[in-house]
C-alpha angles and dihedrals in degrees: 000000000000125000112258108254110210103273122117128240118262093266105211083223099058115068104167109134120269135234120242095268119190123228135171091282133053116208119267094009084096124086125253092250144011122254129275101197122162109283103020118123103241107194122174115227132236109186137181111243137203146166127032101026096198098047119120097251135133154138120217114168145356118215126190143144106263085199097045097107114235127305092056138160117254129193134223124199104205149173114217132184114245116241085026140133111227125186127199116207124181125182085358093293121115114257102170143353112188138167103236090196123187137322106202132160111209112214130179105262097022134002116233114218115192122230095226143003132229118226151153125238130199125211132178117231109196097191140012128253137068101357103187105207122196123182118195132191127187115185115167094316099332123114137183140166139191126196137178131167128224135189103218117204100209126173122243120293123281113220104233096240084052095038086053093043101045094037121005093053102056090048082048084056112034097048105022115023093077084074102007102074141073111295091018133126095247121057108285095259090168148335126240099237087051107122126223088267090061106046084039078069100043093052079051095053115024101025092141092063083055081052084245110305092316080257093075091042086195088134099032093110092058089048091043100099090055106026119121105171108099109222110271096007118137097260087046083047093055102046082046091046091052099045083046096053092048088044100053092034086245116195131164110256 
């Protein structure tokens, strides 16, 4: 998927306290559950669990489209502790590390925190075969990870400018193109005859006004009102998986 930035894996050893740490995902922006559209493979986890016994962790299920070609959006559903540091690892290499803060309901006379948050995170498999997952949790000087292994069956890879022809453009179409284009309601965001080269570009360029990729969500709220992607969904998972793959300068080995 992404690229590893330089930052090291929560070691159960090392229970220094961590520092708040950003990832793709904010706590409690994310829905309850993935997404079990038609299509989409839907398989129940057993992990393996260490560590921490008690803490809030765990892995339920893993969704994906079995006949997305290679690179595709999977999805976690996961349980999570609340003022924690978790780190995501795939293949051994590091996805995300985020603080999942608190989740806290002020009333009058107390305020109630929850122990843990549910939650649903994407992740981009570039190719099929064995995917190792490891989920890891440090809360004070508790620590606690899950890991399963899958073997993805994913199609052949798609090259961006035909990814982008053959699926990306006719969600473009079909869902956007009635504001988003030159004389709409909406900001010209693009135009249907554009080719990959050119939204490539404009992902580049105005990827705010595609709240991020959807796959960031760092402008849904403004959307909100118009939005008509459910989060996850295939046509969410094929804008994602564009901005991903421009992001990331994706291309098919």
């Amino acid at each position: 998927m992404t690229t590893p930035v330089n930052r090291s894996r929560l070691a159960p050893f090392r229970l220094a306290p961590c520092t708040a740490l950003l990832a793709l995902l904010v706590a409690g922006c994310q829905p309850e559950t993935a997404s079990d559209d038609t299509g989409d493979t839907f398989d129940p986890v057993d992990t393996d669990d260490s560590g921490t016994v008690e803490l809030a962790l765990a892995v339920r299920s893993l969704s994906y489209t079995q006949a997305n070609p290679g690179p595709t959006q999977a999805v976690l559903d996961i349980r999570i502790p609340t003022e924690a540091t978790v780190q995501l690892v795939l293949n051994d290499e590091l996805i995300e590390e985020w603080d999942t803060g608190d989740s806290c309901i002020v009333f009058p006379a107390f305020t109630q925190c929850a122990d843990y948050l549910d939650q649903s995170l994407p992740v981009m498999i570039e190719t099929g075969g064995e995917q190792k997952f490891e989920l890891t949790a440090l809360k004070g000087g508790e620590w606690k990870t899950v890991t399963f292994e899958r073997d993805l069956t994913l199609g052949q890879c798609i090259a961006n400018a035909a990814f982008y022809d053959e699926i990306v453009q006719p969600v473009l179409d079909d869902a956007c193109s009635s504001c988003h284009r030159e004389g709409g309601d909406g900001s010209s965001v693009f135009w249907s005859d554009d080719p990959w080269a050119t939204f490539e570009t404009t992902i580049l360029n105005r990827r705010e006004d595609l709240y991020q990729a959807p796959s960031l969500q760092t402008s849904m709220e403004q959307h909100r009102r118009r939005q008509i992607f459910q989060p996850y969904s295939t046509e969410y998972r094929a804008i994602a998986e564009s901005v991903w793959r421009t992001l990331n300068s994706f291309q098919c080995s």
